[in-house]
N, C-alpha and C positions, 0 to 999 in steps of 0.2 A: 704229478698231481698229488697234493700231501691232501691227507680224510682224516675226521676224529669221528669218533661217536661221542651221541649224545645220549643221555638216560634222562624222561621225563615220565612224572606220574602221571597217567591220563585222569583227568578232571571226570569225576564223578564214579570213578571204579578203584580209585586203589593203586592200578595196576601201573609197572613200568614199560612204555615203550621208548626202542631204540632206533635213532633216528643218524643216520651216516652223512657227513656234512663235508667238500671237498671245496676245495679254493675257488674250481672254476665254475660256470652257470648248470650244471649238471645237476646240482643237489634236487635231491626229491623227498616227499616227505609222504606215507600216505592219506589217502583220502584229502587229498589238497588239491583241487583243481586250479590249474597254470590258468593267467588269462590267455586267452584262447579267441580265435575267431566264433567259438562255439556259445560263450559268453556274451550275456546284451551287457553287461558291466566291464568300462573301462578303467585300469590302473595304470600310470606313466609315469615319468619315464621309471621303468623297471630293469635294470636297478638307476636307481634312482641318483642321478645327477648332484642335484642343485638339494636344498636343502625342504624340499616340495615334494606332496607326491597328489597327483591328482587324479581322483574319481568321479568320475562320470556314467550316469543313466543311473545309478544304484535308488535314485529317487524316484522316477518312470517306473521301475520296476519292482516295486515296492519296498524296499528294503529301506529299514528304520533306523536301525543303530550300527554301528561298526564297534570290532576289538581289535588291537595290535598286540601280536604275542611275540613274545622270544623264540627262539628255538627252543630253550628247554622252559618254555610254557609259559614263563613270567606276564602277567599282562603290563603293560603297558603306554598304553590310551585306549579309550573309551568312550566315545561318542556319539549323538544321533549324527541321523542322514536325515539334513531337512531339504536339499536340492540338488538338482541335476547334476551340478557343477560344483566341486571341493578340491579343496585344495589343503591337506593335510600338511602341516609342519612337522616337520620329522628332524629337524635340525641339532634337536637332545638327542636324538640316538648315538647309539656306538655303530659303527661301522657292523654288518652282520647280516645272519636271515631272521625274516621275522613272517609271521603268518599274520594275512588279519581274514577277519573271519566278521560277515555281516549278516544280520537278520532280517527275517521279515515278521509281521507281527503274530502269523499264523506258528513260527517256528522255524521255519523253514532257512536255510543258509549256507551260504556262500562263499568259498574258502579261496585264497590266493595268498604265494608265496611274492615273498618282494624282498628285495636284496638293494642294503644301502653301503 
């Protein structure tokens, strides 16, 4: 199993956090919640196939806009959520992890890692 670290500034503090990144599905990043049976929001296929990534229910459950980030924080795309059903093109990315992270309009939001 080969690992790097990664050094990113955390958005809105300054600060750097270090985040350890490994070949195989293990990587973890924190306060990133995996999709999960615990989640009403679906992400698929993870990692992601075909050059698609589809989300589901994030409109049911209110969430408004979506970010896609890099590992070391770059955003990426940037999006509303206008329905049930999306299907994200992801087909410019590089090969990688990437966090996306979605709101709602109270604040409130919801983090998933996705590996293309």
């Amino acid at each position: 199993l080969q690992t790097w670290t990664v050094m990113a500034t955390v958005p809105g503090s300054g600060s750097l956090a270090s985040y350890s990144l490994g070949t195989g599905l293990r990587q973890t990043f924190p306060g990133v919640e995996q999709n999960s049976a615990k989640s009403p929001v679906s992400i698929y296929p993870n990692p992601t196939i075909l050059d698609k990534l589809e989300i589901v229910n994030a409109f049911s459950e209110g969430f408004t806009s979506l970010v896609l980030f890099t590992a070391a924080g770059q955003k990426v795309l940037d999006q509303g959520i206008v329905s049930d059903q999306m299907a994200l093109d992801v087909n410019h990315l590089s090969k990688g992890v990437y966090i996306l992270k979605m709101w709602k309009e109270g604040g409130e939001s919801l983090h998933f890692k996705v590996s293309k």
